[in-house]
C-alpha positions in Angstrom: 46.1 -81.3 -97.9 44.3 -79.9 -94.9 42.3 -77.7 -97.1 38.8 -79.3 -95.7 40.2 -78.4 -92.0 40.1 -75.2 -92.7 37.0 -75.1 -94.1 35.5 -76.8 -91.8 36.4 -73.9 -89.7 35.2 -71.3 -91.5 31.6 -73.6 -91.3 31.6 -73.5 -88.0 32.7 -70.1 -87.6 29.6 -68.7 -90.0 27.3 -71.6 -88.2 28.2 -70.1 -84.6 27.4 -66.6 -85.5 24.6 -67.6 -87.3 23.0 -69.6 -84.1 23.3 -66.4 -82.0 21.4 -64.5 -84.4 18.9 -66.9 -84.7 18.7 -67.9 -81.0 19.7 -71.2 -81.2 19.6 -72.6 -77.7 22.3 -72.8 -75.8 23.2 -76.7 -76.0 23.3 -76.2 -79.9 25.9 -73.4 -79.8 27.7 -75.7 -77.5 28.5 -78.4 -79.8 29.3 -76.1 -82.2 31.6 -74.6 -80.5 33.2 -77.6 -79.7 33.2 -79.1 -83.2 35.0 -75.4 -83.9 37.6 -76.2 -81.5 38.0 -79.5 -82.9 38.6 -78.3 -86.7 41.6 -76.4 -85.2 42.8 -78.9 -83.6 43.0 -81.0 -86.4 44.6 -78.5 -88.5 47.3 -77.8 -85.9 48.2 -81.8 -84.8 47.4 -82.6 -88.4 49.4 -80.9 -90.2 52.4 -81.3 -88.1 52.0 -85.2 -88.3 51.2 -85.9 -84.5 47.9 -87.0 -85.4 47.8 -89.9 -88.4 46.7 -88.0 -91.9 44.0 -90.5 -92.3 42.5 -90.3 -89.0 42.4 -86.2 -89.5 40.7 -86.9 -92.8 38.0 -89.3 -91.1 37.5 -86.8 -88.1 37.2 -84.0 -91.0 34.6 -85.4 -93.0 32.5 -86.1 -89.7 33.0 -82.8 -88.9 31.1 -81.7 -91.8 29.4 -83.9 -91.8 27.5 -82.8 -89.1 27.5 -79.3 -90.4 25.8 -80.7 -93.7 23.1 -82.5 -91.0 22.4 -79.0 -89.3 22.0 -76.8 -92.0 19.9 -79.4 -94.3 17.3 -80.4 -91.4 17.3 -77.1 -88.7 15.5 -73.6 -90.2 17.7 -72.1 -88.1 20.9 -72.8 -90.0 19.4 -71.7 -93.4 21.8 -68.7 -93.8 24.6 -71.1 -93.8 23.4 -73.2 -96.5 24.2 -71.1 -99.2 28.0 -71.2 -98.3 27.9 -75.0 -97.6 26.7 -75.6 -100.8 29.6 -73.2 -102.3 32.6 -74.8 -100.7 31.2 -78.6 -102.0 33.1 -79.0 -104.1 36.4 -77.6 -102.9 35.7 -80.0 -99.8 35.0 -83.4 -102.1 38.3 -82.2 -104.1 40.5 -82.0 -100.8 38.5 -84.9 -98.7 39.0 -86.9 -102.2 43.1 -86.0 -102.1 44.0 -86.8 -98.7 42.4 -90.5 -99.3 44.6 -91.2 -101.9 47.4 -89.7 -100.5 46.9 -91.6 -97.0 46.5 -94.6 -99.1 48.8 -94.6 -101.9 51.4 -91.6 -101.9 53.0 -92.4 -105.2 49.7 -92.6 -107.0 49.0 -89.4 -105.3 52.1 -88.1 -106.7 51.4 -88.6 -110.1 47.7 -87.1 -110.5 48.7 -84.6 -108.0 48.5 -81.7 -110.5 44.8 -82.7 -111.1 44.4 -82.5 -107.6 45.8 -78.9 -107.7 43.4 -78.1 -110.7 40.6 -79.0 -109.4 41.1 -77.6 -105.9 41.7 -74.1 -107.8 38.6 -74.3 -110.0 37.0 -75.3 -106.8 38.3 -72.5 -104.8 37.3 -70.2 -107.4 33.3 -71.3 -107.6 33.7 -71.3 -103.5 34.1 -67.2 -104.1 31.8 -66.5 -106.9 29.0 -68.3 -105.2 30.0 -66.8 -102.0 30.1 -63.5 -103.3 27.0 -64.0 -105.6 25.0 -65.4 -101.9 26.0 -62.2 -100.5 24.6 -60.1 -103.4 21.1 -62.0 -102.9 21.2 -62.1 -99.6 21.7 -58.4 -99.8 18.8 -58.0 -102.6 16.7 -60.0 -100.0 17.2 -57.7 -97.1 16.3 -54.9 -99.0 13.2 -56.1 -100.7 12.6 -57.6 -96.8 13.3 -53.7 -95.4 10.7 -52.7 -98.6 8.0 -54.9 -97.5 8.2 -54.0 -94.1 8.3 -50.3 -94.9 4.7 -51.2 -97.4 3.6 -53.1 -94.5 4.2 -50.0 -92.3 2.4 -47.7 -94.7 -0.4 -49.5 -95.1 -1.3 -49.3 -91.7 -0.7 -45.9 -91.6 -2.8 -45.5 -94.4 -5.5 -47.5 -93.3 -5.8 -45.8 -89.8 -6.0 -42.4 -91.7 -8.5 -43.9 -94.5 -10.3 -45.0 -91.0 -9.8 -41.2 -89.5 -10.8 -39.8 -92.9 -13.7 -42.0 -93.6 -15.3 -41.4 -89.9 -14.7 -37.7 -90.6 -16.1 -37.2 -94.0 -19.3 -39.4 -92.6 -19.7 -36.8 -89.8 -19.5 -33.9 -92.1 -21.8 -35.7 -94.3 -24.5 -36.0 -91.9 -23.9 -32.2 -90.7 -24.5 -31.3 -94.3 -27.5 -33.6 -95.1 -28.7 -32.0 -91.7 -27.9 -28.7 -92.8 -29.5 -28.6 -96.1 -32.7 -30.6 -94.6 -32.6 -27.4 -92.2 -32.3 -24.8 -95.1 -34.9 -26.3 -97.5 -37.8 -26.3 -94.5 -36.3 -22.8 -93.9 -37.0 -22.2 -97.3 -40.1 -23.5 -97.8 -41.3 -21.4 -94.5 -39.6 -18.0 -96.6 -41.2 -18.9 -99.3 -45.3 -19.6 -97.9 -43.8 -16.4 -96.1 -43.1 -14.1 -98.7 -46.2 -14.7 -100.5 -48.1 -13.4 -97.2 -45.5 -10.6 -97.0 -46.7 -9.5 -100.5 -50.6 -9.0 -98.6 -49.5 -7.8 -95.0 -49.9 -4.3 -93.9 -47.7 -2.0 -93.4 -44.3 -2.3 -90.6 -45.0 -1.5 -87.0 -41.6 -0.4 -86.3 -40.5 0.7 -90.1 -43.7 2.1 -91.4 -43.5 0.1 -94.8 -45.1 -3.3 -96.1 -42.2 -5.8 -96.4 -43.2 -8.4 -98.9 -40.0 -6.9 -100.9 -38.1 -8.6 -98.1 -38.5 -12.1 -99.4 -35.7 -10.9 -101.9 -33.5 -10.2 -99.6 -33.8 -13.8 -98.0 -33.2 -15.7 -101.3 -29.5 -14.3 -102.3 -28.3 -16.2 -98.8 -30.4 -18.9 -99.7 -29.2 -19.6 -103.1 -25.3 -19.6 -101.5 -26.3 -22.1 -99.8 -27.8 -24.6 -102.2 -25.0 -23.7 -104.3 -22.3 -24.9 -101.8 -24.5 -27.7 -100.7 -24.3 -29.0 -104.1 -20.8 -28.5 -104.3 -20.0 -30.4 -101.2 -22.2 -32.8 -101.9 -19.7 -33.3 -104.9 -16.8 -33.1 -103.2 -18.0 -36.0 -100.9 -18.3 -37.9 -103.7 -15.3 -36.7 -105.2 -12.8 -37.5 -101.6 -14.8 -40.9 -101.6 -13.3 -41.6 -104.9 -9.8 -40.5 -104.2 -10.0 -42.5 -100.8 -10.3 -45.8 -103.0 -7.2 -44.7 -104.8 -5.2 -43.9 -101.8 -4.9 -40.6 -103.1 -4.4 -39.0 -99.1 -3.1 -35.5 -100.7 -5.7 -35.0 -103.0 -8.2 -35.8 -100.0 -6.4 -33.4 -98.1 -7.2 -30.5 -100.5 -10.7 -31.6 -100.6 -11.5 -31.9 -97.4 -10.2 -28.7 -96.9 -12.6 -27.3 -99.6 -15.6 -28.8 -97.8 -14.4 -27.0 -94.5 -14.8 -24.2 -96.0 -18.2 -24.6 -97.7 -19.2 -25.9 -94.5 -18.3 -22.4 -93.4 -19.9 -20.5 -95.6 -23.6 -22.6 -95.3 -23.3 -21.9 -91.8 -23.0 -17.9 -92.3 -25.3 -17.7 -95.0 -27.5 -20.2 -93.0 -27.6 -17.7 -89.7 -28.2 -14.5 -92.0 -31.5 -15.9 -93.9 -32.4 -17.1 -90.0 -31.9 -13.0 -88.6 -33.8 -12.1 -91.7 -36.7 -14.6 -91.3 -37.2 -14.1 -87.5 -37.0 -10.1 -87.9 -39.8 -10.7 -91.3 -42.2 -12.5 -88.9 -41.5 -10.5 -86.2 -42.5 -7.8 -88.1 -45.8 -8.9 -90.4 -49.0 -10.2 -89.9 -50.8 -12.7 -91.9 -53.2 -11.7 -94.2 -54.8 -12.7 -97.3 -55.9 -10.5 -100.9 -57.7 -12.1 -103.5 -57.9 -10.4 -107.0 -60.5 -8.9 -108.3 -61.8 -6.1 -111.2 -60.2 -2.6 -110.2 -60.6 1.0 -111.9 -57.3 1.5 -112.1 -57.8 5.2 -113.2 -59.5 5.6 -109.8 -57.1 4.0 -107.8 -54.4 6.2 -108.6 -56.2 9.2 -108.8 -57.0 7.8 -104.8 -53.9 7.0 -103.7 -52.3 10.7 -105.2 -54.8 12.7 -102.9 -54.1 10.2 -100.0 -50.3 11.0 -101.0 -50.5 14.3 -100.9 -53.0 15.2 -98.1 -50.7 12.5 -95.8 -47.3 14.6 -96.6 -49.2 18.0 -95.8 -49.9 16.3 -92.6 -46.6 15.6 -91.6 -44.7 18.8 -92.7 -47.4 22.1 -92.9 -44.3 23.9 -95.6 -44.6 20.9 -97.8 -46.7 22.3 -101.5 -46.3 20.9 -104.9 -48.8 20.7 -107.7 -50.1 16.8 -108.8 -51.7 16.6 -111.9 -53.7 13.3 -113.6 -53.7 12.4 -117.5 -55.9 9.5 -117.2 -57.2 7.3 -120.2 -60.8 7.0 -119.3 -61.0 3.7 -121.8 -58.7 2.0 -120.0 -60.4 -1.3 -118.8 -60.5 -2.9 -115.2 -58.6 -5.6 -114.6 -57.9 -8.2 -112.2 -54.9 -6.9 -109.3 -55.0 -6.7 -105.8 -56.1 -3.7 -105.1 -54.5 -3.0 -102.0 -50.8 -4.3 -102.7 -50.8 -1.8 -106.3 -52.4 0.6 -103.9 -49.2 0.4 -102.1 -46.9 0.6 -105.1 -48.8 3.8 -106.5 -48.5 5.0 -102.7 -44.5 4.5 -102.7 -44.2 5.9 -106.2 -45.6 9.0 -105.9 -44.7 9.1 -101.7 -41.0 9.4 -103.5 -42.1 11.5 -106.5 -43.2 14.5 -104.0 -40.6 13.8 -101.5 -37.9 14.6 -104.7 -39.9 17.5 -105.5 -39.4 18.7 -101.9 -35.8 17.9 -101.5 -34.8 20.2 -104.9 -37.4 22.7 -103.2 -35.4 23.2 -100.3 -31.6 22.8 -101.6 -32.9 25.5 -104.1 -34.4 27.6 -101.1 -31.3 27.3 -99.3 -28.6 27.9 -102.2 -30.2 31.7 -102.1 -30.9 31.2 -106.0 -33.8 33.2 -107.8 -35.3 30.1 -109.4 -38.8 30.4 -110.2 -39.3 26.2 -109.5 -42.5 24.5 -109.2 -43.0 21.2 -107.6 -45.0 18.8 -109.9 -46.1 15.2 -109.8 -48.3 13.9 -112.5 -49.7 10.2 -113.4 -51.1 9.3 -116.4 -52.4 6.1 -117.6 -52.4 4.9 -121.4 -53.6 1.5 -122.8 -51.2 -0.1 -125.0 -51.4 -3.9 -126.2 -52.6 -6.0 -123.9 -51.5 -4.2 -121.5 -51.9 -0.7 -119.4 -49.0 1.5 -118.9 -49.1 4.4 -115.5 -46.6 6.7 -115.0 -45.7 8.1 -112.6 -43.5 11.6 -113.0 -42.3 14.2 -110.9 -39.5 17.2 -111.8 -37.5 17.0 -109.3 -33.6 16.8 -109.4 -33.2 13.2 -110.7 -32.1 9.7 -110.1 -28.1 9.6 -110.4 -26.7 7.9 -113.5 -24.7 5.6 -110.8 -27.3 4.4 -108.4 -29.8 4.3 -111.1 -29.7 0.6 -111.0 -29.6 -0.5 -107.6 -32.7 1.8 -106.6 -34.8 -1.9 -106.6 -32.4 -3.6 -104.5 -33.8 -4.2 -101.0 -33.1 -1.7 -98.0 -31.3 0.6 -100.4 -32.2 4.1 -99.9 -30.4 7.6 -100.4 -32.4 9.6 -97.8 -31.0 10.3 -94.5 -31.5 7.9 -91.7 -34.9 7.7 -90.4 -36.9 9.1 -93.7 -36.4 5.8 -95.3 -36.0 2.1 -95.3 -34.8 0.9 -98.6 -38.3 -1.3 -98.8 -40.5 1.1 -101.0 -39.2 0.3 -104.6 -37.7 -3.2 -103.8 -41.5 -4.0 -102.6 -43.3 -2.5 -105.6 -40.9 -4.0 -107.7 -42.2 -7.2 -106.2 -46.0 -6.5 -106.2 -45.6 -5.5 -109.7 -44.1 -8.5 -111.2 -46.4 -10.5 -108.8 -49.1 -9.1 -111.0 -47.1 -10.4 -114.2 -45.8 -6.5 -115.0 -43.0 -4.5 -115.1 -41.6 -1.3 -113.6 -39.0 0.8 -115.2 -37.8 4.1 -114.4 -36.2 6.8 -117.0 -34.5 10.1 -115.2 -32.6 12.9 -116.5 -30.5 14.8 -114.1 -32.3 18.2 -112.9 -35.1 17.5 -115.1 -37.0 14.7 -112.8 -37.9 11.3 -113.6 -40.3 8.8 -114.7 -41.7 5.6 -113.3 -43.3 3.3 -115.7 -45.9 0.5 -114.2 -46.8 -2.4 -117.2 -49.7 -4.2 -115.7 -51.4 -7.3 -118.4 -55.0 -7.2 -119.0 -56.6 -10.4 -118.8 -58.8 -11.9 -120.3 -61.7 -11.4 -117.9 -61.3 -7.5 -118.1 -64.3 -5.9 -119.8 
């Protein structure tokens, strides 16, 4: 038949190619190189009849033989084994023919159409497990190329989890430091501003500044907001670093940049407000104690007025007092309402003034009188002063931010913005209120609630 020849060279053809990729050594790839040779050899002579059918078949079979040793013991021949075991059976079938043939030709000739049977049923299981190895082998490289692709991006990932984990432990401990940083900053505002609310006036602005303390705690509650939130988003990128979720800990990590940002700029403006507040104060300490309030703002109008006819000699406006005289005393810090009443009616003559003069300079006839009066009532358990002057009025637009710290609508140099935001604070210090009513061109009104405790007589 000669069939097994030629597989025998194909073998040896796959079994050679296959040693150079696996790096067989040298003297292996020798042999079968020379077995190769061999299997043509036999074909060619055999065939033709130079070389005895039987002994072709004998050199044949050895000849595989020795393939079936190499791929069933060597790990290096593996990739051939799947096509060794395919051609089998076509190899028995033809080894199995020549025999008989060589050694009984009309036997052979009688079952030779079972020979030719079997050889094509053999043939055709050579190619669908050929073809069928190739289809695995290729589903094997793949999921081979797939592993080694995983394996590649999970050491990637790992190296950036590494990178990302170092990095979100740095920020941490910048933000633990930070907000230790802020909350002894805070604490120092806070023993601060309850000094401010006692200290004397400013050497270099000429008003108390206790009202300051305000100011300081808008970029102080920024930044406990943002510390909580990146506090949570630590938490949060910790999280999506166990899933291997690498985008969404982009997005977060960019958030907590950005927080970090905003700490550190509201951090630095409480610091420039804190070092100008002590620069600027002195400590001192008021206790409370029983005041005539009726005689304290009777006090502090004369000191009003008498101090602005200091300043400016064409400065005149009438003051007037409605006072309750069964209002009791009660418990206040003297000095610090002092200060309010001193503000309050500081600005209720200083409106007076200002319609004064834009009336005086409009060239209008107007026969206008300055006048600031304060009352006192008693209400329940309470007393109520007002303070009122008739001067052009508090505009409908700024009406509400007149109590916001350094906000001010005279002209640079005649005020600081302290004055309300500061008896705002004195007054609720005191567990009161102050409100203010104003009607454009008629004047306005400025309404001090102070409780009466239960010690007051």
């Amino acid at each position: 038949m000669g069939l097994e020849n030629i597989v025998t060279i194909i073998l040896l053809y796959y079994l050679h190619k296959n040693a150079k990729a696996a790096n067989v050594s040298q003297e292996w790839r020798k042999y079968i190189w020379f077995g190769f040779l061999l299997a043509i050899f036999l074909l060619l002579f055999g065939s033709t009849g130079v070389i005895p059918s039987l002994l072709t078949s004998a050199l044949s079979i050895a000849l595989i033989g020795g393939v079936a040793y190499l791929v069933l013991n060597y790990d290096e021949f593996q990739n051939t084994k799947p096509l060794f075991i395919a051609v089998i059976p076509l190899i028995a079938v033809s080894v199995v023919g020549d025999l008989i043939e060589a050694i009984d030709k009309s036997f052979y000739k009688k079952v030779d159409m079972i020979f030719d049977v079997a050889s094509f049923f053999a043939f055709i299981w050579a190619i669908v497990m050929y073809f069928t190895y190739r289809k695995q082998r290729r589903i094997r490289e793949a999921e081979r190329l797939v592993a080694i692709e995983r394996e590649r991006e999970f050491e990637i990932t790992q190296k950036i989890k590494a990178q990302l984990e170092k990095d979100v432990e740095e920020r941490t401990v910048a933000l633990t430091r930070q907000k230790e940083e802020l909350e002894n900053t805070l604490a120092e505002l806070r023993a601060t501003q309850s000094q401010l609310i006692h200290a004397e006036k400013m050497a270099s602005l000429g008003e108390l500044t206790a009202g300051i303390a305000h100011e300081i705690q808008n970029p102080l509650n920024f930044v406990n907001n943002f510390a909580e939130v990146s506090s949570e988003l630590v938490e949060e990128m910790q999280q999506e670093l166990e899933k291997g979720d690498l985008e969404e800990v982009k997005y977060i990590f960019e958030d907590l940049k950005v927080n970090l940002e905003k700490i550190n700029h509201h951090g630095k403006r409480a610091d420039g407000i804190v070092k100008g507040m002590l620069q600027h104060s002195r400590n001192s300490q008021s206790q409370k104690e029983l005041t005539d309030i009726n005689a304290l703002a009777d006090e502090f109008l004369r000191l009003s007025y008498h101090g602005l006819r200091a300043k400016d000699k064409t400065f005149n406006a009438n003051f007037l007092t409605d006072l309750d005289p069964s209002l009791p005393k009660i418990e206040i810090v003297p000095q610090d309402i002092g200060r309010v009443f001193l503000n309050l009616i500081n600005n209720a003559f200083y409106a007076c003034n200002e319609k004064s003069k834009l009336l005086r300079n409009s060239g209008k006839n107007v026969d206008y009188k300055p006048e600031v009066t304060v009352s006192t009532q008693l209400g329940d358990n309470e007393l109520e002063i007002n303070i009122s002057d008739n001067g052009s009025g508090i505009p409908e637009s700024i009406r509400e931010k007149i109590f916001q710290p350094f906000f001010t609508t005279k002209p640079t140099g005649q005020g600081t913005g302290l004055g309300l935001s500061l008896s705002y604070d004195i007054v609720k210090a005191h567990g009161g209120a102050l409100e203010v009513e104003s009607e454009n061109e008629k004047g306005t009104i400025f309404k001090i609630r102070l409780p009466i405790s239960k010690k007051s007589p």
